[in-house]
MARMI-648391 format. One record per residue (C-alpha): x, y, z; residue in one letter. Coordinates in steps of 0.5 Angstrom, whole numbers, plus 500, padded with zeros to 3 digits. Layout:
N
<x:X | y:Y | z:Z | residuo:A>
...
***
This chain:
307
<x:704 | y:782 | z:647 | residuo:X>
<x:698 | y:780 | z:642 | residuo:X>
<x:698 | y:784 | z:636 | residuo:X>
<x:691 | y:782 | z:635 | residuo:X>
<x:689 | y:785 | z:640 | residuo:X>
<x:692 | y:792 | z:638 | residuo:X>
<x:688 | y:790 | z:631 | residuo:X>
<x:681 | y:789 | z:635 | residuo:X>
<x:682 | y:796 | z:639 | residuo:X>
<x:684 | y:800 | z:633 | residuo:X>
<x:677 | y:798 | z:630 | residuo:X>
<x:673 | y:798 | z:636 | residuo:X>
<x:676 | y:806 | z:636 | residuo:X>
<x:673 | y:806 | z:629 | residuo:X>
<x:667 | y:805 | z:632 | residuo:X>
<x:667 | y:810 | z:637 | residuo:X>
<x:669 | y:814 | z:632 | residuo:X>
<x:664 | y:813 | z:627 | residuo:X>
<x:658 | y:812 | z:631 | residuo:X>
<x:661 | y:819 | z:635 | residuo:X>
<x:660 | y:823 | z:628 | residuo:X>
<x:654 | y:820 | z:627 | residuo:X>
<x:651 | y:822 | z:634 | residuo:X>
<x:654 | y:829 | z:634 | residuo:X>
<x:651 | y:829 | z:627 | residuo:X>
<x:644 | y:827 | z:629 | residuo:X>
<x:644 | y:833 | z:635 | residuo:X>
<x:646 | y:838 | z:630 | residuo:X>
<x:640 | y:835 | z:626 | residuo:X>
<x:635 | y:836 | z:631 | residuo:X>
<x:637 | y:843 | z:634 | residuo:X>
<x:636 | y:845 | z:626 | residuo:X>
<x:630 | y:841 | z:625 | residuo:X>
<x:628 | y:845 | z:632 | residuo:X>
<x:629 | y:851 | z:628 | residuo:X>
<x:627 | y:850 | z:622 | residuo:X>
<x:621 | y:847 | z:625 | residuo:X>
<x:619 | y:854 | z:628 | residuo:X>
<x:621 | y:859 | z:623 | residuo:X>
<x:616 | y:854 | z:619 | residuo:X>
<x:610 | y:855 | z:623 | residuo:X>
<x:612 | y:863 | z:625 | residuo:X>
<x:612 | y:863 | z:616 | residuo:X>
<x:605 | y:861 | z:615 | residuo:X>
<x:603 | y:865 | z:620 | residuo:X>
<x:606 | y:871 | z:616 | residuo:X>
<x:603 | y:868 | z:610 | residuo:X>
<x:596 | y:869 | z:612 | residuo:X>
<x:596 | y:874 | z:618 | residuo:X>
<x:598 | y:878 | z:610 | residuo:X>
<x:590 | y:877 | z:609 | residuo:X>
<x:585 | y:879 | z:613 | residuo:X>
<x:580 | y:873 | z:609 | residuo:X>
<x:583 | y:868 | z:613 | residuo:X>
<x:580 | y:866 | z:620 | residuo:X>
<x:586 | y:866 | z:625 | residuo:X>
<x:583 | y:859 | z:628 | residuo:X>
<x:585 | y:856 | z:621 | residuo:X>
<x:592 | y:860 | z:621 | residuo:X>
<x:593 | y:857 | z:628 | residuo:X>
<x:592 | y:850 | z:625 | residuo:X>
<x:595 | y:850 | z:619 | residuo:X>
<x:601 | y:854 | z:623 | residuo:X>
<x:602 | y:846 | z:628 | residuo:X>
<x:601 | y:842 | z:622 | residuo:X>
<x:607 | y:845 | z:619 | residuo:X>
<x:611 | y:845 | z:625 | residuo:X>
<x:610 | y:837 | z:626 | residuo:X>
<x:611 | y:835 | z:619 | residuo:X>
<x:617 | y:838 | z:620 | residuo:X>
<x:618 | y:835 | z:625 | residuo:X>
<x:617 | y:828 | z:622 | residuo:X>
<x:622 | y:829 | z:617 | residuo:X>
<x:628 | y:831 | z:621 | residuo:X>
<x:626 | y:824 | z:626 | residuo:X>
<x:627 | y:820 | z:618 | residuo:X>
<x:633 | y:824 | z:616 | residuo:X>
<x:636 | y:822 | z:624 | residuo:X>
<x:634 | y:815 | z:623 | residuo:X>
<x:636 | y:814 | z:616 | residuo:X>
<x:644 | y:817 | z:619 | residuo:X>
<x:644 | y:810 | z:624 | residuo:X>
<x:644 | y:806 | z:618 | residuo:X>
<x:635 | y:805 | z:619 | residuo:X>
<x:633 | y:803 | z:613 | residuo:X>
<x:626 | y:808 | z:613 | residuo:X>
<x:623 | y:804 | z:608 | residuo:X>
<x:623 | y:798 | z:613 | residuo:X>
<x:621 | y:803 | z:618 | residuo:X>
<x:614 | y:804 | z:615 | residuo:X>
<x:612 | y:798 | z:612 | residuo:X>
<x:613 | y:796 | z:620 | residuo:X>
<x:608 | y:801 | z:622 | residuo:X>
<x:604 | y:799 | z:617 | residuo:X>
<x:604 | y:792 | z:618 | residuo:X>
<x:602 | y:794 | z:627 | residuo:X>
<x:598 | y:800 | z:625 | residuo:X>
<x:593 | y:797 | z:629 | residuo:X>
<x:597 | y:796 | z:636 | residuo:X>
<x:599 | y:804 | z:634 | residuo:X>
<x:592 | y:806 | z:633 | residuo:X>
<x:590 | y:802 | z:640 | residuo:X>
<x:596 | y:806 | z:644 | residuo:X>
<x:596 | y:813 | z:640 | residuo:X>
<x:587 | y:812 | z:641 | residuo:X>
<x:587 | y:819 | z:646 | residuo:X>
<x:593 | y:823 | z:642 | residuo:X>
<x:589 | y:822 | z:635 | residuo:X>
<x:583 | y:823 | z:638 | residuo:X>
<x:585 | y:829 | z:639 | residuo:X>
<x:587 | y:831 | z:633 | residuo:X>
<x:581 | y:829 | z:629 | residuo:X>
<x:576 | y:832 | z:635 | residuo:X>
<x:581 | y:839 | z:632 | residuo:X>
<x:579 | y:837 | z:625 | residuo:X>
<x:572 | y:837 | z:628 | residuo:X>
<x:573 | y:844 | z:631 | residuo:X>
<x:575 | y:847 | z:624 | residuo:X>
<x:570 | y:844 | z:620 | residuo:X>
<x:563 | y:845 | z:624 | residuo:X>
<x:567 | y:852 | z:628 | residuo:X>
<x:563 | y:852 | z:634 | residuo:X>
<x:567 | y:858 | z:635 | residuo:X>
<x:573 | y:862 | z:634 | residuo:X>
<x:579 | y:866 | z:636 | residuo:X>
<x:577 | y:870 | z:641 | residuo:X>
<x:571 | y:869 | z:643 | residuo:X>
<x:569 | y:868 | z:651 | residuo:X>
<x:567 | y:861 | z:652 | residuo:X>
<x:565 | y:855 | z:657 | residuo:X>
<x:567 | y:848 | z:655 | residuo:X>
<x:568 | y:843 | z:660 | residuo:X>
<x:567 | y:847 | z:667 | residuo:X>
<x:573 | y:852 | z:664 | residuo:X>
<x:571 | y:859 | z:662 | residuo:X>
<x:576 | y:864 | z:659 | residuo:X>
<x:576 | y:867 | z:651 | residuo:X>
<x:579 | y:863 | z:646 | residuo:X>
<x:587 | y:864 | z:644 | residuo:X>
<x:588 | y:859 | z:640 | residuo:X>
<x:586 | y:851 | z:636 | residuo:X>
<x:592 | y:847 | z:635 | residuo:X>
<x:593 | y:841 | z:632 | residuo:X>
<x:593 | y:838 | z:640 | residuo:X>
<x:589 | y:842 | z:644 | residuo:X>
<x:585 | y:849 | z:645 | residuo:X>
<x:588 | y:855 | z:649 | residuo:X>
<x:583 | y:859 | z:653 | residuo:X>
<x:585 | y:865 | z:657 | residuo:X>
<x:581 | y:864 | z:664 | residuo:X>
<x:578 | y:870 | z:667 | residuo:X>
<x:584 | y:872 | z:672 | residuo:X>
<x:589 | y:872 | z:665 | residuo:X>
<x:591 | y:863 | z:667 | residuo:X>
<x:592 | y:860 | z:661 | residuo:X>
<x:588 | y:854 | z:660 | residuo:X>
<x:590 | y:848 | z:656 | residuo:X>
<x:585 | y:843 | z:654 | residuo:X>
<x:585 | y:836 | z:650 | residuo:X>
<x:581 | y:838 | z:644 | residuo:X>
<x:578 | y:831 | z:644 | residuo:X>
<x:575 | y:834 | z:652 | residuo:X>
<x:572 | y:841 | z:648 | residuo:X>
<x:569 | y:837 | z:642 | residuo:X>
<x:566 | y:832 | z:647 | residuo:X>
<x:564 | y:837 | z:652 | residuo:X>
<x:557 | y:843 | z:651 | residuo:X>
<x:560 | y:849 | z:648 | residuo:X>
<x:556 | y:855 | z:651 | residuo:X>
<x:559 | y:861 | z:647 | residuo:X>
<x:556 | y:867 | z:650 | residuo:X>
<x:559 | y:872 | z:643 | residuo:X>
<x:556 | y:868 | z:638 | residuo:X>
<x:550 | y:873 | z:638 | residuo:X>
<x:553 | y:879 | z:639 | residuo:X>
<x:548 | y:881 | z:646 | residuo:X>
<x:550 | y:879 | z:652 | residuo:X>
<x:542 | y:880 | z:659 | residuo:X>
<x:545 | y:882 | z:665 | residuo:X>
<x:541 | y:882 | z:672 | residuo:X>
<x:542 | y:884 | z:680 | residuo:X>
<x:538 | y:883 | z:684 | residuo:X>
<x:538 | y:888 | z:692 | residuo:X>
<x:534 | y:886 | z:698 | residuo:X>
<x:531 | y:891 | z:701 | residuo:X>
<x:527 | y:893 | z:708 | residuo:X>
<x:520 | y:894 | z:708 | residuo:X>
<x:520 | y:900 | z:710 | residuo:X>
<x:526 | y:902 | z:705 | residuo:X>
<x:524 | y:907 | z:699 | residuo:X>
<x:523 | y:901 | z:695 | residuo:X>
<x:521 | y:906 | z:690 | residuo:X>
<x:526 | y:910 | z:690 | residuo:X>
<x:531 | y:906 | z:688 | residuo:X>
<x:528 | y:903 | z:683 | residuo:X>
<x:527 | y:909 | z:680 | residuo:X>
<x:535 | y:912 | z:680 | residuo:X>
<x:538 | y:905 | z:679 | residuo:X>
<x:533 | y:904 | z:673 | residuo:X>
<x:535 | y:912 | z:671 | residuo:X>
<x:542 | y:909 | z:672 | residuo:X>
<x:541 | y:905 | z:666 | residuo:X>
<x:538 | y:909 | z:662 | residuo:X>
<x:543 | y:914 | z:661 | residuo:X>
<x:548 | y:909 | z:660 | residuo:X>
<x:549 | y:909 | z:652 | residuo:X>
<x:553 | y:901 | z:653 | residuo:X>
<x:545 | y:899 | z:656 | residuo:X>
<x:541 | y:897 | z:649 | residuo:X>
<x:535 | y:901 | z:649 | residuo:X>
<x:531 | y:896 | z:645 | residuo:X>
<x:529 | y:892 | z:648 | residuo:X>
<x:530 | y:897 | z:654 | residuo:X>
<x:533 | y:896 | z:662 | residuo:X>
<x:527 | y:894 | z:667 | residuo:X>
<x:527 | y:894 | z:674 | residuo:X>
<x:521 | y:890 | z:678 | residuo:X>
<x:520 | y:886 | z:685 | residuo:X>
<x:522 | y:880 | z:685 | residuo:X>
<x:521 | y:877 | z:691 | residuo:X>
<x:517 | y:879 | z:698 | residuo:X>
<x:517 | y:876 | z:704 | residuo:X>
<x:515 | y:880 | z:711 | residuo:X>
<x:522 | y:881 | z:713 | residuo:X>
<x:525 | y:883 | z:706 | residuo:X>
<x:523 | y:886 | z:700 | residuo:X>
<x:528 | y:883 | z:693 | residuo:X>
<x:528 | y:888 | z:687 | residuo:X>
<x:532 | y:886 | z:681 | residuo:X>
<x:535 | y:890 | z:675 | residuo:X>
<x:536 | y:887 | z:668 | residuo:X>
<x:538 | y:889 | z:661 | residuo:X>
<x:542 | y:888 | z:655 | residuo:X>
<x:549 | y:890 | z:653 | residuo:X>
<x:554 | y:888 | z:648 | residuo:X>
<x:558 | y:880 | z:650 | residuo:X>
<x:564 | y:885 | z:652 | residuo:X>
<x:561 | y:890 | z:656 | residuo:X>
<x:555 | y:886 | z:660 | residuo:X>
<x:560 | y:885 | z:665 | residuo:X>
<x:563 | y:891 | z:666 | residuo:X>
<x:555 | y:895 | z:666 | residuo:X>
<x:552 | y:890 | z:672 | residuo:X>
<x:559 | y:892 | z:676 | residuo:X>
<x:558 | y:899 | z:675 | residuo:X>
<x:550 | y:898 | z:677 | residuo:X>
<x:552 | y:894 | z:683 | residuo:X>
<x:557 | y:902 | z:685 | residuo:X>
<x:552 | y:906 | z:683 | residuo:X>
<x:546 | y:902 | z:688 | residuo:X>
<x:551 | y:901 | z:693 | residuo:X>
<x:551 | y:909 | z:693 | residuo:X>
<x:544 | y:910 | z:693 | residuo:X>
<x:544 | y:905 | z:699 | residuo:X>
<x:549 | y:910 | z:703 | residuo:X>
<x:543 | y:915 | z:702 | residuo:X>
<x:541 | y:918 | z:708 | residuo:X>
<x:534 | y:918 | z:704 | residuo:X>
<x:535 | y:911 | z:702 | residuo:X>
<x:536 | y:908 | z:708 | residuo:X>
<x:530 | y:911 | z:712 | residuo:X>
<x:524 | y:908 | z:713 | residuo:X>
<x:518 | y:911 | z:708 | residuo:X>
<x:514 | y:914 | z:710 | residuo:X>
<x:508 | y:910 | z:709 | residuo:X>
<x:501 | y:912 | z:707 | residuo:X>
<x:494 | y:912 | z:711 | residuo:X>
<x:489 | y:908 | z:709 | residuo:X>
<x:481 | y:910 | z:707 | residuo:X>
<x:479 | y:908 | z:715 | residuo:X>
<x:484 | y:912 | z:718 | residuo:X>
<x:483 | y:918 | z:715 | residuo:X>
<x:477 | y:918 | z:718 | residuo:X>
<x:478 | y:916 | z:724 | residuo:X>
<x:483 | y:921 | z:724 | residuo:X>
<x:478 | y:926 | z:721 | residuo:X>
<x:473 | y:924 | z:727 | residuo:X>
<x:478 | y:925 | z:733 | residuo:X>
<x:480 | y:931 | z:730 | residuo:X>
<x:473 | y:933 | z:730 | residuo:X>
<x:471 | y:931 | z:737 | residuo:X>
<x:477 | y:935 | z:740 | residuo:X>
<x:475 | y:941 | z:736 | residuo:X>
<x:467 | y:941 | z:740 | residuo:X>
<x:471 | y:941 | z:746 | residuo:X>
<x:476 | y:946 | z:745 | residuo:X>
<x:469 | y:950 | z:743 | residuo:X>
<x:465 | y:947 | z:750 | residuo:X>
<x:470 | y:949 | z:754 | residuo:X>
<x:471 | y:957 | z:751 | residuo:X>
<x:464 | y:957 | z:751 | residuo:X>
<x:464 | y:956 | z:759 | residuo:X>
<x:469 | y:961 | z:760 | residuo:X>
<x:465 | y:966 | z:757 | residuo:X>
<x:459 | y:966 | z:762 | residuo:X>
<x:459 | y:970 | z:769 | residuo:X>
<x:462 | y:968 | z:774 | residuo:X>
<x:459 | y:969 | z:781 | residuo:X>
<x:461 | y:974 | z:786 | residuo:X>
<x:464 | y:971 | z:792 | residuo:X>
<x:459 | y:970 | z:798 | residuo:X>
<x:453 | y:970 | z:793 | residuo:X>
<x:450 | y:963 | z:792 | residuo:X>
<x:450 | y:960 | z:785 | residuo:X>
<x:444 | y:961 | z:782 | residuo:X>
<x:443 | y:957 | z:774 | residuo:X>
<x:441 | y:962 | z:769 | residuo:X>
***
């Protein structure tokens, strides 16, 4: 048996040894560094949510950015315990920057398009938006995306180069919210009738802003339909809930026997005379007929004789 070949084995498990302490070194080292980069990010928000002066969009930022740089650190330490030199490693990324640049395009995009959103602040955390065909309320900016929370409480992640290159509609920006309806009516509905309650309706609403106040007007007429619309102004977050409480309210109204049956409609100048005149004519012959009646009648077998 060659003794070298038992030298050769006992440097190859040396080997094994080495690079085996050094792998289970290195998984430590990232589950701490995991760790550690979440309580990092978990303290800057504690940092600042302590003051109320700071806006929780930049606390959601700054909150990532700690996170990742903790991250960074922890992928050199890893490096660095293979034996790869971290100096060599940056001179070398340095130098092919350019081919980076050209295959991380998309992602660095999408952490200048959030520099972007914190410096021109188009909006902010918990405003009801409308970017890039998604609605919902802003949850939060990170360093990577935008999370919306949509109408049905889905969450919603958007590339935040996506949001800086697409209209931002914010619809809390100013505070006041128009909201509308519109019904359609049979002609011969009490069309004012319903005007009238729906606009009551509104009115007694302390939600509705009374300046400028609700009004109620018709729409559009046709000879099959009448379409009457109701309109206001309320609070962003109450505008939603005021037009679906119109909409139950008129849906009562419409239940109405009274609402529901034809009006009554008014006669016009000319009616009202011909009206008058056939009334008029039946009177004269009620009075000829009574006036027949009166006189006297001829005795039976005696010729009639004029008086």
């Amino acid at each position: 048996m060659n003794l070298d070949t038992f030298g050769d084995l006992d440097g190859l498990g040396d080997l094994l040894v080495l690079y085996g302490l050094n792998v289970i070194y290195a998984l430590a080292l990232l589950l701490i560094g995991w760790w550690l980069a979440s309580v990092a990010e978990r303290l800057v928000v504690r940092a600042f949510a302590a003051t109320r002066r700071v806006d929780p969009t930049i606390v959601g930022f700054l909150s990532s950015v700690a996170r990742y740089t903790v991250l960074v650190f922890v992928g050199l330490a890893v490096l660095q315990r293979f034996g790869i030199q971290t100096t060599s490693l940056i001179a070398v990324l340095g130098a092919t920057s350019l081919a980076v640049g050209l295959a991380l395009q998309g992602t660095l995009s999408n952490v200048a398009a959030g520099v972007m959103l914190l410096l021109f602040r188009p909006f902010k955390v918990g405003d009801s938006v409308e970017v890039g065909g998604q609605s919902g309320t802003v949850k939060a900016i990170t360093l990577f995306t935008t999370e919306l929370a949509a109408g049905d409480n889905v969450q919603v992640l958007m590339p935040n180069g996506r949001v800086w290159g697409s209209p931002i509609v914010n619809r809390s920006v100013y505070g006041a919210r128009s909201f509308s309806f519109a019904l359609e009516l049979r002609p011969d509905a009490d069309i004012e009738g319903v005007m009238e309650k729906g606009l009551a309706f509104l009115r007694a609403d302390s939600r509705v802003s009374q300046q400028p106040g609700p009004s109620a007007s018709i729409a559009k007429m046709a000879l099959d339909r009448v379409e009457i619309g109701f309109s206001g102004w309320a609070a962003a977050g109450d505008a939603g809930g005021v037009r679906g409480d119109l909409i139950r309210r008129l849906r009562d109204i419409m239940r109405a026997p009274a609402a529901a049956a034809p009006r009554k409609a008014r006669p016009s100048a000319k009616e009202s005379q011909v009206t008058e005149s056939r009334q008029a004519e039946s009177q004269a012959t009620v009075e000829l007929a009574e006036a027949g009646s009166a006189l006297p009648r001829p005795k039976a077998g005696e010729p009639f004789s004029r008086p």
